[in-house]
C-alpha distance (Angstrom), angle and dihedral (degrees) to the residues before:
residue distance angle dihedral
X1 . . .
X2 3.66 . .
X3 3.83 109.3 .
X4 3.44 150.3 146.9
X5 3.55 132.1 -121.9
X6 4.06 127.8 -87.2
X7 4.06 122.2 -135.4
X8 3.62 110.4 -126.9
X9 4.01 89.1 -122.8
X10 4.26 84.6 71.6
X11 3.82 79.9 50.5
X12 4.03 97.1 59.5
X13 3.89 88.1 45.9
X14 3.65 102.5 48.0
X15 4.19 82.5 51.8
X16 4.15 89.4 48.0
X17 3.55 96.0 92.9
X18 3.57 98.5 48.4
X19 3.82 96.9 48.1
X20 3.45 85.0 54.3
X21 3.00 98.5 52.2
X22 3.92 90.2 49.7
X23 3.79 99.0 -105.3
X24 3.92 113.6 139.1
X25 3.70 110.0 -118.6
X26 3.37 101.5 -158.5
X27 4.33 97.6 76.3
X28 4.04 84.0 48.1
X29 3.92 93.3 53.6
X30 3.93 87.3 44.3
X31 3.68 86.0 51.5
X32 3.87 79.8 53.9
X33 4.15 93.4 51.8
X34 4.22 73.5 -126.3
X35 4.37 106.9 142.8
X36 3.96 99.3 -128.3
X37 3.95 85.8 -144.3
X38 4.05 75.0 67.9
X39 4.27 92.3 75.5
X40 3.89 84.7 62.4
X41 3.25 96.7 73.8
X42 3.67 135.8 65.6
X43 3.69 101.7 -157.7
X44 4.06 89.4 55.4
X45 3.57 119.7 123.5
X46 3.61 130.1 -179.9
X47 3.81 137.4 -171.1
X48 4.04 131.9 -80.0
X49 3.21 82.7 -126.4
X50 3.50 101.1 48.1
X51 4.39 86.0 48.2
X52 3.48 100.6 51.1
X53 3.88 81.7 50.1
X54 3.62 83.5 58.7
X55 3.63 97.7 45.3
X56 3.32 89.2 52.8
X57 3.67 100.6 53.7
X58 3.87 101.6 46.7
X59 4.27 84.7 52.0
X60 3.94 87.7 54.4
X61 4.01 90.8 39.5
X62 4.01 96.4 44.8
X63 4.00 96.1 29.4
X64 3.91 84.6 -129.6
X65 3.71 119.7 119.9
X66 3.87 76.0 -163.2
X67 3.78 91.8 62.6
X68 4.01 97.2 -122.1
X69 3.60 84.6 -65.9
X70 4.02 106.5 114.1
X71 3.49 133.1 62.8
X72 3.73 92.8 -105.2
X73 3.59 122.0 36.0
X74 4.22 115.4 -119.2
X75 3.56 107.1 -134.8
X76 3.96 115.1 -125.4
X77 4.03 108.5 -96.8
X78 4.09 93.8 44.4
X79 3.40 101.2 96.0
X80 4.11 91.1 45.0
X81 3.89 81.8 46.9
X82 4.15 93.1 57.3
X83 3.79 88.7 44.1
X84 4.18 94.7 59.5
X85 3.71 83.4 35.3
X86 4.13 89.9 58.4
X87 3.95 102.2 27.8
X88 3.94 98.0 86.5
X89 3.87 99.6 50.9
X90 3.87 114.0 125.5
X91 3.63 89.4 -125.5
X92 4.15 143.5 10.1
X93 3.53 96.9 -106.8
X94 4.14 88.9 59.8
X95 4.07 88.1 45.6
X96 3.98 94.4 51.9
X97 3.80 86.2 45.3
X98 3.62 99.8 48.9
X99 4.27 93.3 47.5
X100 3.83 79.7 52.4
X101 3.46 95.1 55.8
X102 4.17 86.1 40.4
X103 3.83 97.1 57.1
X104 4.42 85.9 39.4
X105 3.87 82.4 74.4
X106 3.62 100.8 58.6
X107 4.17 113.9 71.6
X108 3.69 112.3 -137.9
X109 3.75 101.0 22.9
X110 4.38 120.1 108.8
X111 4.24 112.3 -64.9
X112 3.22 98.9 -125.1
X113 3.77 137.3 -170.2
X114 4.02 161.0 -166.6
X115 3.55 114.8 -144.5
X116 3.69 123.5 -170.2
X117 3.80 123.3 -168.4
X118 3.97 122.4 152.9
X119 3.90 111.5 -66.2
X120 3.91 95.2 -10.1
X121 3.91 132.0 67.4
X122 3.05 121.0 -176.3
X123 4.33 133.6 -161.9
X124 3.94 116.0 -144.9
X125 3.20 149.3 -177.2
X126 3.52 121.4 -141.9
X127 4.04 104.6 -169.8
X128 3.31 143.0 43.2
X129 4.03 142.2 172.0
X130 3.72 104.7 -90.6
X131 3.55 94.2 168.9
X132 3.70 97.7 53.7
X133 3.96 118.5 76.9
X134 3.84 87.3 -122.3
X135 3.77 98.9 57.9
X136 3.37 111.6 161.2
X137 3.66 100.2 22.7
X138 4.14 93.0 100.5
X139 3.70 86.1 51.4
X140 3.63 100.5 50.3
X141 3.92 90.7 48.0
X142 3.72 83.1 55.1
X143 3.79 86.8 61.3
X144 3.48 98.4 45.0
X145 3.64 100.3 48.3
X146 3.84 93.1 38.3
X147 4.08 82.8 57.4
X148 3.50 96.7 44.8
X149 3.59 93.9 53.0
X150 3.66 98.0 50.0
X151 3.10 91.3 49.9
X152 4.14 93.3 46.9
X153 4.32 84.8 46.6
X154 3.94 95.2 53.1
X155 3.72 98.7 40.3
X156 3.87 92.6 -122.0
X157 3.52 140.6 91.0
X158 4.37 106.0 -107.3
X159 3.44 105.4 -144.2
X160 3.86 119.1 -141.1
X161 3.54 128.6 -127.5
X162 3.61 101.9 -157.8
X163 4.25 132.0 -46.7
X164 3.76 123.2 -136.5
X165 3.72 128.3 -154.6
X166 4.07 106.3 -162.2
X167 3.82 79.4 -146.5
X168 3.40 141.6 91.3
X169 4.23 118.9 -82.2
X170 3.88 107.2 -101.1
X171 3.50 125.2 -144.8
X172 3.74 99.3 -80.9
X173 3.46 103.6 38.1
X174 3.55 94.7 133.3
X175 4.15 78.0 75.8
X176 4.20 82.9 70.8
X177 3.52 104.1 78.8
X178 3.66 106.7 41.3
X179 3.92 85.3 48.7
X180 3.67 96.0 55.4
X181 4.06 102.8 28.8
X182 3.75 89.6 -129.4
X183 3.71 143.1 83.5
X184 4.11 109.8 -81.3
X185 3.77 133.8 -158.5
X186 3.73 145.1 -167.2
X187 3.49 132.4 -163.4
X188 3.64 155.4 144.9
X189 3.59 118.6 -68.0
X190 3.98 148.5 154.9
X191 3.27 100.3 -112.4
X192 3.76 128.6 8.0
X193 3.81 117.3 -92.2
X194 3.77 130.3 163.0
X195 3.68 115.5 -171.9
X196 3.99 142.6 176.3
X197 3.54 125.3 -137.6
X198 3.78 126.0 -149.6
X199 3.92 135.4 160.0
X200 3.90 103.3 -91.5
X201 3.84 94.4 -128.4
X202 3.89 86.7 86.1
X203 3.48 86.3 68.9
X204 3.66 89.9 73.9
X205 3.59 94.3 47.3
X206 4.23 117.3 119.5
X207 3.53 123.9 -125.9
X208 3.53 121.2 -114.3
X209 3.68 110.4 -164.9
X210 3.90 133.2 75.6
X211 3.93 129.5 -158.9
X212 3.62 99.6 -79.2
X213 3.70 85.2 65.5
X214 3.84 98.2 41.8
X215 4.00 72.4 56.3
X216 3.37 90.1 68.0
X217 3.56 100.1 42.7
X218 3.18 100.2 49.9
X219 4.43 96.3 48.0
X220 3.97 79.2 51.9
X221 3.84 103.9 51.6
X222 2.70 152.7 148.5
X223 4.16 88.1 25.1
X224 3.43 92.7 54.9
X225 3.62 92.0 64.5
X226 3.67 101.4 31.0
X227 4.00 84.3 52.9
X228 4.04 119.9 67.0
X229 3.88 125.0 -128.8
X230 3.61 107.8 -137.3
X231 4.33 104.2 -115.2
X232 3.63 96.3 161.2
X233 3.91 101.1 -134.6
X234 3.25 104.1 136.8
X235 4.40 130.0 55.4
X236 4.13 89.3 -116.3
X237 4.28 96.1 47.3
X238 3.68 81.7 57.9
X239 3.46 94.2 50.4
X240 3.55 93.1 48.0
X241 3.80 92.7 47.8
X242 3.46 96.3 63.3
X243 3.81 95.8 41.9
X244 3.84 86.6 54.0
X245 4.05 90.8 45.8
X246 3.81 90.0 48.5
X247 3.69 97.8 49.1
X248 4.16 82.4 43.3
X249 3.58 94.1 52.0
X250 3.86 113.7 20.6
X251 3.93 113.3 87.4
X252 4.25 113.9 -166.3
X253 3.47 118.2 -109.2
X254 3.34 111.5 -111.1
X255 3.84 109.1 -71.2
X256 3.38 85.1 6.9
X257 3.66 137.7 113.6
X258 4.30 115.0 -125.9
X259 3.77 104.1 -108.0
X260 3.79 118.4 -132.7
X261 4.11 118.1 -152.0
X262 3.91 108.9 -79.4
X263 3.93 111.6 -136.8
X264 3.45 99.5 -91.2
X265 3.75 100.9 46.4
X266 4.04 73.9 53.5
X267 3.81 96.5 63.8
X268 3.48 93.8 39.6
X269 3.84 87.5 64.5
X270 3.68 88.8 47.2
X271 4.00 102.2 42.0
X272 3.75 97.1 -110.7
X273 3.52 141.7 122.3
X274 4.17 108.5 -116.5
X275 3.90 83.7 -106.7
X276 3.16 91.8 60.5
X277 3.92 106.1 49.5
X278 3.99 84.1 48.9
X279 3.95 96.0 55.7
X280 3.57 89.8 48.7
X281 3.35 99.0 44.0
X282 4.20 85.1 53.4
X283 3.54 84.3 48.7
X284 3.74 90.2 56.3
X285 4.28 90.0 52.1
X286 4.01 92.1 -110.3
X287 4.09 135.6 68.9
X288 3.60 142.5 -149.5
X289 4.25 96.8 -81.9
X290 3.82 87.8 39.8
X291 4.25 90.3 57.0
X292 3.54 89.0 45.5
X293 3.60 100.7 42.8
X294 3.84 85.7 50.7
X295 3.48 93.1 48.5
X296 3.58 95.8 51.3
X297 3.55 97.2 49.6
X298 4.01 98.2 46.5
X299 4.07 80.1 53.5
X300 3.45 99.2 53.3
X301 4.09 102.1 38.8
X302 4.12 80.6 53.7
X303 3.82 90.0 49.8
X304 3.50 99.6 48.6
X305 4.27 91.6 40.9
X306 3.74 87.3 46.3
X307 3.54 121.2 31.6
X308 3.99 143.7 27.7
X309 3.71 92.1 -123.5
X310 3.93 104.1 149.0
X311 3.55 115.2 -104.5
X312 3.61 97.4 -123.7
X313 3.87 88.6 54.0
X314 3.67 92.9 50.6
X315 3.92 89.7 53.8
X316 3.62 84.6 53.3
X317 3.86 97.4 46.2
X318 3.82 93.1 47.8
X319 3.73 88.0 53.3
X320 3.85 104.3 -108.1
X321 4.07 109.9 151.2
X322 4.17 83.0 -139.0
X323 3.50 147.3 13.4
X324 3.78 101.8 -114.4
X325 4.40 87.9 52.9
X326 3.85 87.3 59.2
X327 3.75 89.8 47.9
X328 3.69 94.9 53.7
X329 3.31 89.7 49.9
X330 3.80 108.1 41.7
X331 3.96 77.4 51.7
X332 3.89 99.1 53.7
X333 4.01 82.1 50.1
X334 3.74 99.3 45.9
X335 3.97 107.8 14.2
X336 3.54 85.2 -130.5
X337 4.28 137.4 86.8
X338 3.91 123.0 -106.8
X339 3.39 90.6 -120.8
X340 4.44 92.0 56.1
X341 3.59 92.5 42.1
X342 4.25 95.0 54.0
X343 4.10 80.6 39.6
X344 3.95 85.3 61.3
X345 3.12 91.7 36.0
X346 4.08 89.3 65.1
X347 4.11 99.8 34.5
């Protein structure tokens, strides 16, 4: 699965529920192959994979698919239940309507809802957990699996135009962006609200996939959802595509470090000047290091969680010119070594 990385601080909230609800964490992080020394600190990161492991576990363990974190538990089977009810609609606007209505019927669960206005639509949430430490954490999976299934339903990536969070900014809400591919802001408001914006031509769009692929979905969530399939729609996806197919495919010389595409060997692919591919890529909230950083660091926590690839080679296949570079930087992402996050890995 192509993925990105998860902050530690999504970690803690995804385990709120449970530890209120008296569960020990530290068996569902095992479960996980996530080091519990990991929650400790705030530059941790761990693996898609290794989160919608989590997820998974603390649904089986609190017999919420809302993780202990509502007001009213939602019994396992419901969100499989608002999928069939949504797959046959004529059109994506009818399917987001219709789970709407689905989740309307259950007291306690997120108020959700489809707002139309002019060339925008947007998909909110309207409630959150104020009293609970992790807040908003319910609602933003709402986002984030609402997007990810659109997008799974219609075939194509949906780009965002921005997300809000009536809220104020945590402290890692630089994590925001890069998790929903679009410009995101907090602020003050009445009531809470987080929304998604998209153009409302999607709306329109036709689904492409019947039950026997809902099937499939559904026996490989959450981590299908929580994880991103690649559709190329916007200037940074592509970017990150061919970082991820380089680091995939390239193998370094020997003595040599693998090479990944410099910018303008990137534009060339995409048939514009260098200028170009770095004003849209600003446009898009990111950059050329910032892709490749991210790229190299989703690579190498999945290396080290997964494999017994030798250090040393991994520095080489990630395209670091020496072992001590890819230590600094696997340290400035992680505030930890290589070596003592593969140790954790295996305790």
């Amino acid at each position: 699965m192509s993925s990105r990385t998860i902050t530690v601080h999504q970690v803690r909230a995804a385990l709120g529920g449970a530890r209120r609800l008296g569960l020990d964490s530290v068996p569902l992080l095992q479960r996980a192959g996530i080091p519990p020394l990991l929650l400790g600190d705030d530059r941790a990161r761990v693996t898609a994979e290794q989160f919608a492991l989590l997820v998974r576990a603390v649904q089986r363990a609190t017999g919420d698919e809302f993780m202990g974190l509502g007001t009213t538990p939602s019994r396992p089977g419901t969100f499989a239940m608002m999928c069939y009810a949504s797959i046959g609609c004529r059109d994506l606007g009818t399917a987001l309507e219709r789970a709407v209505r689905f989740y309307g019927l259950f007291p306690g669960g997120p108020d959700l809802a489809l707002e139309r206005g002019g060339e925008e639509a947007e998909f909110a949430v309207r409630n959150d957990l104020r009293d609970h430490a992790e807040g908003r954490f319910l609602a933003e999976c709402v986002l984030v699996i609402w997007h990810r299934l659109a997008s799974w339903l219609v075939g194509r990536w949906i780009p965002l135009r921005r997300v809000r969070f009536d809220c104020p900014p945590p402290p890692h809400a630089v994590e925001y962006g890069p998790l929903f591919d679009c410009p995101v802001g907090f602020g003050p408001g009445r009531t809470f609200r987080a929304g998604a914006r998209f153009d409302a031509g999607w709306l329109t769009a036709p689904p492409v996939r019947d039950e026997a692929a809902l099937e499939e979905l559904l026996r490989r969530a959450p981590g299908a959802l929580i994880g991103r399939h690649e559709y190329g729609t916007t200037v940074a996806e592509q970017v990150r595509r061919t970082f991820v197919r380089a680091l995939r495919e390239g193998r370094p010389a020997r003595g040599r470090p693998a090479r990944l595409p410099e910018l303008d060997r990137l534009a060339a692919r995409l048939a514009v000047s260098p200028a170009t591919l770095r004003r849209r890529l600003r446009e898009e909230g990111t950059s050329y290091r910032r892709l490749k950083d991210q790229v190299r660091r989703e690579a190498a926590l999945a290396g080290l969680a997964g494999g017994r690839e030798p250090i040393v080679e991994l520095a080489a296949r990630l395209g670091f010119s020496e072992d001590a570079a890819f230590h600094r930087a696997f340290r400035r992402w992680t505030g930890t070594t290589p070596g003592a996050y593969r140790r954790g890995q295996e305790s």
